[in-house]
C-alpha positions in Angstrom: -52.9 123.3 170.4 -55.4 124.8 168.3 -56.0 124.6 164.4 -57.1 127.7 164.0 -56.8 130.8 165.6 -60.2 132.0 164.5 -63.5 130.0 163.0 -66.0 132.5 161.5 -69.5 130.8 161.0 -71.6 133.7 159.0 -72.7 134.9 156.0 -71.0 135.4 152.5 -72.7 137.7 150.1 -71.9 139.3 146.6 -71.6 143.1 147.5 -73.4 145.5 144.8 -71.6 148.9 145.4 -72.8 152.2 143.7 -71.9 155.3 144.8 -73.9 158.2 145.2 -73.7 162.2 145.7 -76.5 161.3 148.6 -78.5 158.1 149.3 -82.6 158.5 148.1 -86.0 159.4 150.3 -88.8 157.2 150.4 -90.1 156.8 146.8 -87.1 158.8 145.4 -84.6 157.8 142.3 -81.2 159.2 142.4 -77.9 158.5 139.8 -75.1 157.2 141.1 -71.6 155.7 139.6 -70.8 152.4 137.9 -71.8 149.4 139.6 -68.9 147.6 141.1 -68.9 144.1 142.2 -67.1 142.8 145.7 -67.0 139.6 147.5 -68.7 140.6 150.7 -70.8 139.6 153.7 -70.0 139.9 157.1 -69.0 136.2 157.8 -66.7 136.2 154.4 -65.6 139.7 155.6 -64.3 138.6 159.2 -62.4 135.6 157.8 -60.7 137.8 155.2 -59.9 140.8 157.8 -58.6 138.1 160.3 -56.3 136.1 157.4 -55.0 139.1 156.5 -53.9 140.1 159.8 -52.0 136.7 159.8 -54.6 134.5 161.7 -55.0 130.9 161.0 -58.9 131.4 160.1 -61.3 128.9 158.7 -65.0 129.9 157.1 -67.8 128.0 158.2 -70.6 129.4 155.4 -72.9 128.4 152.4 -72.9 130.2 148.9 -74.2 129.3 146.4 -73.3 127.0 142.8 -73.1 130.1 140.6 -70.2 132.9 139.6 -70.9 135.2 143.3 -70.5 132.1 144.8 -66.8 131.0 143.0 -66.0 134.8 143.3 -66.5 134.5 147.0 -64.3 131.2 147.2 -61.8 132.7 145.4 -61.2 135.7 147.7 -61.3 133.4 150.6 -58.3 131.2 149.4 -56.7 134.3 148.5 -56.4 135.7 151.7 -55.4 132.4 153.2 -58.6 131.5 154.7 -59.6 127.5 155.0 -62.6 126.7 153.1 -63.2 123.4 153.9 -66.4 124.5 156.0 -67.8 126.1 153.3 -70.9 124.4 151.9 -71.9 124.7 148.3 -75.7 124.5 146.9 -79.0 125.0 147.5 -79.9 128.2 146.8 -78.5 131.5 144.7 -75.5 132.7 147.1 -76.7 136.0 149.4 -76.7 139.4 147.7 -75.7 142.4 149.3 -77.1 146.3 147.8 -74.9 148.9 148.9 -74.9 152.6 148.2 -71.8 154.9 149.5 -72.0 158.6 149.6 -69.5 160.9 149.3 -68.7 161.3 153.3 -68.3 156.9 152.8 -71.0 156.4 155.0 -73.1 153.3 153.2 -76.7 151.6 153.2 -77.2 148.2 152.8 -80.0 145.6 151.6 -79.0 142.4 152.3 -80.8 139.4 150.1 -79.8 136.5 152.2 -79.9 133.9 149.7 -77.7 130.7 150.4 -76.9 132.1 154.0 -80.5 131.4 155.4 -79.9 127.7 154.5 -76.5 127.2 156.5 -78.8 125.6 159.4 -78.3 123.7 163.0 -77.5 120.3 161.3 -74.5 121.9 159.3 -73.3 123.0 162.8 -73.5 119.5 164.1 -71.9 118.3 161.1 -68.7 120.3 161.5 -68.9 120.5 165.1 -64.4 119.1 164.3 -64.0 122.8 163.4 -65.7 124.2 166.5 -62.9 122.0 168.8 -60.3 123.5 166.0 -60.7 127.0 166.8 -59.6 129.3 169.9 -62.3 131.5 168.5 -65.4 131.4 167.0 -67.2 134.5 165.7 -70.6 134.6 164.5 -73.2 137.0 163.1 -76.7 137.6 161.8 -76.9 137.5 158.9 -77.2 133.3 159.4 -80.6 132.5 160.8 -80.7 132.6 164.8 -81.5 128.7 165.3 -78.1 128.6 163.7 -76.3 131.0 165.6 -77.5 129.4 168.6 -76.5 126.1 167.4 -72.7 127.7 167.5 -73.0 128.4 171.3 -74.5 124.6 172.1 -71.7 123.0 170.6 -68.9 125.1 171.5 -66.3 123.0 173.3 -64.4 124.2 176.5 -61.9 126.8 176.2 -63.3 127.9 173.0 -64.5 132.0 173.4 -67.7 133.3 171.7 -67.9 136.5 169.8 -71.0 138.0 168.5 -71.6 140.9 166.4 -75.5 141.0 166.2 -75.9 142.3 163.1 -78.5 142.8 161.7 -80.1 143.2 165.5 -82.5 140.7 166.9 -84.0 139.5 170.5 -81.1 137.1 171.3 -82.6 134.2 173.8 -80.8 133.7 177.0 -78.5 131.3 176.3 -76.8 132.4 173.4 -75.9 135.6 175.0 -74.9 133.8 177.8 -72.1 132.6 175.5 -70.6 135.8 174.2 -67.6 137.1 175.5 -68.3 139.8 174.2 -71.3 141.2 172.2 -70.0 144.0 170.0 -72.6 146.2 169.3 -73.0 149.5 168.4 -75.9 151.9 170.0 -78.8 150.6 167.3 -77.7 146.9 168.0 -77.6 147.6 171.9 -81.1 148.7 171.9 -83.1 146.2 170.1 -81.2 144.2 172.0 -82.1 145.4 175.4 -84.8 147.2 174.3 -86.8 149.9 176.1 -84.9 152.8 177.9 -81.0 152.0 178.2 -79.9 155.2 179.1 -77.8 158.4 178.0 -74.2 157.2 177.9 -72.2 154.0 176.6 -71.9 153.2 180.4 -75.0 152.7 180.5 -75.5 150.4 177.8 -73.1 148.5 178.6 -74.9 147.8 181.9 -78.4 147.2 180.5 -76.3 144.6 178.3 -74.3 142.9 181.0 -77.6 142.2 182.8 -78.8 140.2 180.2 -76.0 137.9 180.6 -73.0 138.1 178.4 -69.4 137.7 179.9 -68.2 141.1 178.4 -69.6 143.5 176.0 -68.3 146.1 173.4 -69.9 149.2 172.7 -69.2 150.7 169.2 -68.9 154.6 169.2 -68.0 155.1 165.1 -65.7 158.5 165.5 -65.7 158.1 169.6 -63.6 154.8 169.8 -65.3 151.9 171.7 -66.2 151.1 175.3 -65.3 148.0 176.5 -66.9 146.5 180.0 -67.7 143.5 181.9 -68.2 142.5 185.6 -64.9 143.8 186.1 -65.7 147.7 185.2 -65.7 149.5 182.0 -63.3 151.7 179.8 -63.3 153.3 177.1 -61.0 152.7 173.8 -60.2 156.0 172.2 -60.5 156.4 167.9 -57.9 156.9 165.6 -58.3 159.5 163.0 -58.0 159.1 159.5 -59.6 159.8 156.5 -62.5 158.0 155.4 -63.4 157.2 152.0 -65.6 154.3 152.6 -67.2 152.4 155.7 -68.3 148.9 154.1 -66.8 146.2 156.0 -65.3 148.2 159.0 -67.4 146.8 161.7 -66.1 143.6 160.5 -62.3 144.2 160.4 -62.9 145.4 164.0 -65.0 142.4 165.2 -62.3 140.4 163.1 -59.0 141.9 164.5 -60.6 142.1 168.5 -61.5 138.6 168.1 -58.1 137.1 166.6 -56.4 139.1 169.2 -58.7 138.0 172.8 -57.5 134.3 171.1 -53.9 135.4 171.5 -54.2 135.8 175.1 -54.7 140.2 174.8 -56.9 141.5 177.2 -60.4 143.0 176.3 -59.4 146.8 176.3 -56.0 146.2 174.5 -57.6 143.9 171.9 -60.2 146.6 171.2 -57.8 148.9 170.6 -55.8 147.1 168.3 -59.2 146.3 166.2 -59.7 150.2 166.3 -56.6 150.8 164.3 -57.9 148.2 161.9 -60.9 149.5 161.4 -59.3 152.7 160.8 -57.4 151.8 158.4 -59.9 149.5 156.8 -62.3 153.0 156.0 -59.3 154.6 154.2 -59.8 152.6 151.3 -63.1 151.6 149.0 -65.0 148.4 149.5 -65.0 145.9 152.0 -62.7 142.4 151.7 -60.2 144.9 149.5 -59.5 147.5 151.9 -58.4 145.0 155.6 -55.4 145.6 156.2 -52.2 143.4 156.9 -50.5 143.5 160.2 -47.9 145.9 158.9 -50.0 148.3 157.5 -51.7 148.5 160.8 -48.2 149.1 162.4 -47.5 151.8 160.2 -50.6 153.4 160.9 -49.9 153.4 165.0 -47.0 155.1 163.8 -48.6 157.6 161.7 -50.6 158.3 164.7 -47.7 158.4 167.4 -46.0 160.7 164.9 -49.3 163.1 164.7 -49.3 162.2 161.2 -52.9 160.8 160.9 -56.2 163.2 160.4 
């Protein structure tokens, strides 16, 4: 029996969120709205999303000893997520610039701050969370060495998930470990790099060759493709709305990874994260807008009743 349901190990940032009418050029200034402040990053982000879908989730993650950093804490416990693998110190916690224009598609610098100092020895030393967990998911925005450090000590019987984000080389072993990589068609090319193709299928074959167990392919409006050695299908959309993208990537990865620990299959637990991100872009910011489990319920109903747009 398992401790948690789902161990995030990934980055917590402050998000910076200004809206514009449409984001600059090279060398261009534009206005936009009233700075709002969010607790953010895409490690923070997945623990949140999966909490709030009623998963037993723990945050493995370094911020630092300043306000964003008890901001970020604060949001974490809120939800219901274990902080106890959340390290505190040595350097300003990570920064995130975002800019959201009117269609809610968004732009983002990241300032990595305390993330790039969660490193391989803070793995090691909470390797009893890695046994805890029936999940682990990991990002980017951590350094590599780190990331990879995740896949060395997971224990049997423990699954992988990475979203490669911001997209990097990955070395063999570590995508050896993921079952799946989500990525979307950016990520799936500097991953594979060189020619991968015309179609998702495609992709998703270029990816498999490097190694992973299963992959997910991304598609934004076009739903998701999910494949492995077994074949491939594809995961239709769900149409809604959206006022504001931040964050939906991660409520997907979130939502698909609580749900593979459950015991769903690949395509049914992608399709369950693609009602959450749905209903994760229908409101503004990131950590604010995941859903709960019912609201996702009611939006399956929206959409069996023809209700959603």
């Amino acid at each position: 029996m398992y401790g948690y349901d789902l161990l995030v190990v990934g980055s917590a940032n402050a998000d910076l969120v200004v809206g514009v009418e449409r984001r600059p050029g090279a060398g261009e200034t534009v206005l936009g709205s009233d700075l709002a402040l969010h607790p953010g990053g895409k490690g923070a982000n997945q623990a949140v999303a999966a909490a709030r879908l009623g998963a037993r989730t723990a945050l493995l993650a370094r911020v630092g000893d300043d306000a964003h950093g008890r901001l970020l804490l604060d949001s974490q416990r809120e939800a219901g997520v274990d902080t106890v693998g959340v390290l505190v110190g040595g350097a300003p916690t990570g920064v995130a610039l975002i800019t959201v224009d009117p269609s809610g598609d968004n732009s983002i610098v990241v300032s990595p701050g305390a993330n790039g100092r969660l490193v391989p020895e803070d793995i090691r030393a909470a390797v009893s969370l890695l046994h805890a967990s029936s999940v682990v998911s990991a990002q980017l925005e951590i350094p590599l060495e780190t990331v990879v450090e995740v896949a060395r000590n997971l224990p049997d019987g423990t699954r992988f998930v990475l979203n490669p984000s911001p997209p990097q080389p990955l070395p063999d072993e570590l995508l050896a470990a993921c079952d799946p990589l989500i990525v979307n068609e950016h990520e799936a090319r500097v991953i594979a790099g060189g020619d991968l193709g015309s179609s998702p299928e495609d992709w998703a074959r270029a990816l498999l060759a490097l190694g992973p167990r299963s992959v997910v392919v991304t598609l934004g409006a076009e739903g998701a493709l999910v494949a492995s050695a077994e074949g491939s299908v594809r995961v239709p959309s769900v149409k809604v709305e959206a006022v504001d993208t931040t964050g939906a990537g991660d409520a997907f990865t979130a939502a698909l990874a609580w749900k593979l620990g459950t015991g769903a299959e690949l395509a049914e637990a992608a399709a369950y994260a693609a009602r959450v991100g749905a209903a994760a872009v229908t409101k503004a910011g990131a950590q604010v807008s995941f859903p709960t489990a019912e609201e996702v319920a009611s939006l399956r109903g929206a959409v069996l009743r023809g209700e959603s747009r």
